[in-house]
C-alpha positions in Angstrom: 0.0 0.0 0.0 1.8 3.2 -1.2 2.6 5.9 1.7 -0.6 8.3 0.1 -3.3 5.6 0.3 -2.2 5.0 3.7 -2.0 8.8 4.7 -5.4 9.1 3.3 -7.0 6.3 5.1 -5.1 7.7 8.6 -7.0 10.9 7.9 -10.4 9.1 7.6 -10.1 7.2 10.3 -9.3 10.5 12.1 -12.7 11.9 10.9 -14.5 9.4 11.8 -13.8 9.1 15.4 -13.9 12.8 15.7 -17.6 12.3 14.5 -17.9 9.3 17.2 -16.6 11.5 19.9 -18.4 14.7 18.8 -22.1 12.0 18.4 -21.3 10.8 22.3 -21.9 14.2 24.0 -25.0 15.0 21.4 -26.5 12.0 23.1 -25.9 12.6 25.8 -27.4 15.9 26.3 -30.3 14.4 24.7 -30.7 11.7 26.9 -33.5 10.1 27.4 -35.3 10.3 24.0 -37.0 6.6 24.3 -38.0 4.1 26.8 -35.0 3.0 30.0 -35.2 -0.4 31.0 -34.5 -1.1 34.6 -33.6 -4.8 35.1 -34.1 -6.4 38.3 -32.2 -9.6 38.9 -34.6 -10.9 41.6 -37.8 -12.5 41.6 -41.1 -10.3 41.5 -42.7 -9.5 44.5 -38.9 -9.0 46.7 -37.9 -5.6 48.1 -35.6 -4.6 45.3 -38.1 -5.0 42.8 -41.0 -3.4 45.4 -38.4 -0.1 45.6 -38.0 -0.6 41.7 -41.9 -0.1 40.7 -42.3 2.6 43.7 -39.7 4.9 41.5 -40.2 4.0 38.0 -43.2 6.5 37.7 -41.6 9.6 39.5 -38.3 8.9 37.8 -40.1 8.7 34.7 -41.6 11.9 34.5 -38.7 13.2 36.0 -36.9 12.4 32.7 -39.8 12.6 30.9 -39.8 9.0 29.3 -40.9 5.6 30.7 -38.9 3.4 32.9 -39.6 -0.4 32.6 -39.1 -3.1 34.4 -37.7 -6.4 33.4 -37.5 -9.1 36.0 -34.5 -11.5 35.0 -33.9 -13.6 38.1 -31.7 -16.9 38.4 -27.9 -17.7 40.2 -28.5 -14.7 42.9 -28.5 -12.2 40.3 -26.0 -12.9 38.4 -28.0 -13.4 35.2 -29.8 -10.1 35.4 -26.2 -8.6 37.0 -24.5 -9.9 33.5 -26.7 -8.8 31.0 -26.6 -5.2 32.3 -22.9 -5.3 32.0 -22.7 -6.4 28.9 -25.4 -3.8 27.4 -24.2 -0.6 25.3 -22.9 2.1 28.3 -26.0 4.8 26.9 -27.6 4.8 29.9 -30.7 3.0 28.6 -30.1 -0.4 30.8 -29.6 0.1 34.0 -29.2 -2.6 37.5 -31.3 -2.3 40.7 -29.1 -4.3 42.8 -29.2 -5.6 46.6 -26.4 -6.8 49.3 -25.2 -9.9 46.8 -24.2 -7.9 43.8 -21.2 -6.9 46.3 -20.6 -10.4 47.2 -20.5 -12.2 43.7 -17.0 -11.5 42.8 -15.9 -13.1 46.2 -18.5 -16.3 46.3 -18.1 -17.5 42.6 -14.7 -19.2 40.9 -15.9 -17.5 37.6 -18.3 -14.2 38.7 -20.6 -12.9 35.6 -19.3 -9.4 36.9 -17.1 -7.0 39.1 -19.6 -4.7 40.6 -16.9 -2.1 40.5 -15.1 -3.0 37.2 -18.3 -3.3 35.0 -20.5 -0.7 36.7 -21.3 2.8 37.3 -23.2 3.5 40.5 -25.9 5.6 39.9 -27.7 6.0 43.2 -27.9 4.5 46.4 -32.0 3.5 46.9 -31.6 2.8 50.8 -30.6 0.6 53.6 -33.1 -1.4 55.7 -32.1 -2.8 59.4 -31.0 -6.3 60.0 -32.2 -8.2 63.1 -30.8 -11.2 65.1 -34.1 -13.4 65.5 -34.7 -16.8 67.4 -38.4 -19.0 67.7 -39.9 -18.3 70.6 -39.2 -21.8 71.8 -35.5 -21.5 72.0 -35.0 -20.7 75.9 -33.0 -17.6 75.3 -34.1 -14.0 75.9 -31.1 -12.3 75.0 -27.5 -12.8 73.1 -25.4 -13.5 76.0 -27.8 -16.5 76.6 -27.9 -17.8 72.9 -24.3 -17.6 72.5 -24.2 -19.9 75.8 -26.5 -21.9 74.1 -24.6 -22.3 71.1 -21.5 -23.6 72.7 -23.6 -26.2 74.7 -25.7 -27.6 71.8 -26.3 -27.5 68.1 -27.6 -24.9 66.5 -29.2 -24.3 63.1 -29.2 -21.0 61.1 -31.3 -20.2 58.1 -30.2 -18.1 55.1 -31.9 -17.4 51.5 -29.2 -18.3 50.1 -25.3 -18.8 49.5 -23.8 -15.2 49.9 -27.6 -13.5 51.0 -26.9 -11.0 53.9 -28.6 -13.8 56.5 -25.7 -16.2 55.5 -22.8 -13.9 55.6 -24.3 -12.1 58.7 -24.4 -15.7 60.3 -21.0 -16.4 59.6 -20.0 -13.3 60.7 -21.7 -14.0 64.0 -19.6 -17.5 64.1 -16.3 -16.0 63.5 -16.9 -13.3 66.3 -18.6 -14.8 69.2 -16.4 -18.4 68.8 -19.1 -20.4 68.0 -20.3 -22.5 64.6 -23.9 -22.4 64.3 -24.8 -24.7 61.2 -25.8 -23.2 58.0 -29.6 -24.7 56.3 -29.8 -22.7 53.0 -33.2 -22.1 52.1 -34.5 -21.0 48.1 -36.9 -18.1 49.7 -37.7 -16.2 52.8 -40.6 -17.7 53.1 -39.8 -21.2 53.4 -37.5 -19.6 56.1 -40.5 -18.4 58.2 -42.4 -21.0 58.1 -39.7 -23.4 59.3 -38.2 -20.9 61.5 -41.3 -20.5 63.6 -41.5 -24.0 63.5 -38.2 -24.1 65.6 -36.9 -26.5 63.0 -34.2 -24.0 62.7 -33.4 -21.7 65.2 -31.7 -18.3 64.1 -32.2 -16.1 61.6 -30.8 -12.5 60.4 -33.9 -11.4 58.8 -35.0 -7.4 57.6 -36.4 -5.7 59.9 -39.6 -5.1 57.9 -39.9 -8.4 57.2 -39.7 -9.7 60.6 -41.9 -7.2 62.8 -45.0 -8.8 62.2 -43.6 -12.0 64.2 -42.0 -10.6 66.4 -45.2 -8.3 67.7 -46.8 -11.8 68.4 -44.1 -13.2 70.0 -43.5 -16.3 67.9 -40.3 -14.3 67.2 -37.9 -13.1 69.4 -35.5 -10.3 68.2 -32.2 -10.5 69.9 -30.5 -7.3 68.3 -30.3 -5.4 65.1 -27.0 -5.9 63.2 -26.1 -1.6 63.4 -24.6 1.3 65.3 -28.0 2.8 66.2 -31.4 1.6 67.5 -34.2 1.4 64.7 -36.8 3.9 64.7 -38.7 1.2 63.9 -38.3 -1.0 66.7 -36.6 0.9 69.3 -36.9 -1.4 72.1 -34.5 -3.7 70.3 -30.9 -3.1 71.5 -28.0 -2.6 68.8 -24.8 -4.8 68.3 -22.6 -2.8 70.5 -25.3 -2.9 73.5 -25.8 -6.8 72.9 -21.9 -7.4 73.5 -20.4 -7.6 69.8 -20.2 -4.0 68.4 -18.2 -5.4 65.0 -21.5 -7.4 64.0 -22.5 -5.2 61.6 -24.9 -5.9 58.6 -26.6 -3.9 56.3 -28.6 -5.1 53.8 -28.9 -2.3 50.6 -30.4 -1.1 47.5 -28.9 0.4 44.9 -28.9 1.5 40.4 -26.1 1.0 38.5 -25.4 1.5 35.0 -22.8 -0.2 32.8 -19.2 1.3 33.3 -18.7 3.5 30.6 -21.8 5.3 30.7 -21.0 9.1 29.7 -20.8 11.5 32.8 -23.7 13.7 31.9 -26.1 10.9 31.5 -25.0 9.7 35.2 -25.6 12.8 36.5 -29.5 13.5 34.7 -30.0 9.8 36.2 -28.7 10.2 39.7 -30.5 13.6 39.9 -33.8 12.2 38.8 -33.4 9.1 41.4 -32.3 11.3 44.2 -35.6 13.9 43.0 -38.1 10.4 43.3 -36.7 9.5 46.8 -37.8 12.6 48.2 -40.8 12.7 46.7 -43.3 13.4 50.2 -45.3 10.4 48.9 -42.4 7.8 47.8 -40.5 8.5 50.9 -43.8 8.2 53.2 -44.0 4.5 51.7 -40.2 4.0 51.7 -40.7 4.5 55.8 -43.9 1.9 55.7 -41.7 -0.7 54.2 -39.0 0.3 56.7 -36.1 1.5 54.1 -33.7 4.4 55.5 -33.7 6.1 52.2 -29.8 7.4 51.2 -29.9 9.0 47.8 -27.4 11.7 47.4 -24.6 11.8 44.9 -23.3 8.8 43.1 -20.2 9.2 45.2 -22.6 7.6 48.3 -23.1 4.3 46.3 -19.9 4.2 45.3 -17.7 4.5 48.2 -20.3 2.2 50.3 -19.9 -0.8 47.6 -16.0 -0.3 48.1 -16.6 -1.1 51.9 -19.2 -3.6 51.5 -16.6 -5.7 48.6 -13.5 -5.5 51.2 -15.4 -6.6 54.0 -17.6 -9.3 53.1 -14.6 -10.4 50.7 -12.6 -11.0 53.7 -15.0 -12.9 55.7 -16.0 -15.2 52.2 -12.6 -16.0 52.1 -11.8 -16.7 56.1 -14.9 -18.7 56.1 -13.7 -20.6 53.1 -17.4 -19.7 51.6 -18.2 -21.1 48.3 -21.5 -20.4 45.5 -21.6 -23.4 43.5 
């Protein structure tokens, strides 16, 4: 190929991806002009997809364009997780995600993603308290008790799953208080209930919200809430520190992501329009009935409490020699 050809095709090339690059911030400015999908890798009818369909319509007009939702659950998210990350960075796919999507890089040999390699956080939905609950037939009233119990006798916990926030709160638990409560994985909460009240297993780190009910008829019996501060909530029930183990802390989140890549301006229309639905009077009143301690804020929030959450859990994955099949 002579040197002219060659000069001439350099100089294309060079137009062309000053058009790309000149197209990229025309889009963005102009985002949204057409439908944003909002996947949730969990099963209908959970919290993260409950917090997804309570801001679809205000984010939505927000933005001025609908925001659906596409339910693709399977391996704890990681099939809804991967097919976000692999979708064009536009801004037009985005991830609600929940406490294991900062687990899966530690629990799996192969992960579908990195939640901080393949993703840009977009907001931070909320947080929602964790409590320490036993059947009411266990004869313990309070931690000291259970973890005397515990050392005397076998003792089964209940989890939703490999990597869930009950598991690794559980193990947490064992590796803290010296004792090895034995794990039951369960394929839903409810399941867990049932069997839970049941006293055919008999400790559970449930959310908060979740639990109440139970616990206001006594058939459960909250021991503590995994946190720094008493719950609004359920103020009667004493924190971590005040039960004797201030490093059991768990906190079970909500959060949108968007592939990594995404340009800067379209971050910042959707973290603004997020942030503007979470204090919306009537979506944070019903944020507070579902008990969720609603964050929003910058992306910056999201992002530096997924660093946290990946370094910590990672640890305890690995020192508990945890593995997702």
């Amino acid at each position: 190929m002579s040197r002219s050809r060659i000069s001439r095709l350099g100089r294309l090339l060079a137009g062309l991806l000053a058009v790309a690059g000149l197209a990229q911030p025309a889009q963005a400015q102009n985002f949204p002009n057409r439908p944003v999908t909002l996947v949730v890798p969990y099963a209908a009818g959970g919290t993260p997809d409950i917090l997804a369909r309570l801001l679809t319509d205000q984010v939505g007009r927000q933005l001025e364009q609908p925001f659906v939702l596409d339910n693709r659950a399977g391996a704890g998210g990681n099939i809804g997780g991967q097919m976000v990350a692999r979708a064009p960075a536009d801004g037009y796919t985005l991830l609600v995600c929940a406490f294991s999507c900062s687990t899966a890089g530690s629990l799996y040999a192969k992960p579908a993603y990195d939640i901080q390699r393949d993703f840009a956080p977009v907001v931070m939905i909320g947080t929602v308290p964790s409590v320490m609950v036993v059947p009411a037939a266990l004869p313990v009233k309070t931690f000291a008790e259970f973890v005397a119990l515990a050392k005397k006798q076998s003792i089964n916990y209940a989890s939703s799953g490999v990597g869930s926030s009950p598991h690794l709160a559980s193990e947490l638990l064992n590796q803290l208080a010296g004792i090895e409560v034995t794990h039951v994985p369960y394929r839903g909460a409810g399941q867990v209930t049932a069997d839970l009240l049941a006293n055919r297993v008999q400790l559970y780190f449930d959310n908060l919200p979740a639990a109440l009910p139970n616990i206001k008829t006594g058939q459960l019996r909250p021991l503590l809430v995994a946190q720094t501060a008493r719950s609004a909530a359920a103020p009667e029930i004493p924190t971590s520190a005040e039960a004797g183990i201030p490093d059991l802390v768990v906190t079970p989140w909500f959060g949108v992501f968007a592939p990594a890549g995404t340009p800067e301006e379209v971050l910042r229309k959707l973290n603004a329009a997020f942030d503007a639905a979470l204090h919306d009077p009537a979506v944070a009143a019903r944020m507070k009935e579902l008990g969720v301690d609603v964050i929003g804020g910058g992306r910056d929030r999201l992002g530096g409490f997924i660093a946290g959450d990946v370094v910590k859990w990672g640890a305890i994955i690995k020192e508990r020699n945890i593995v997702a099949d």
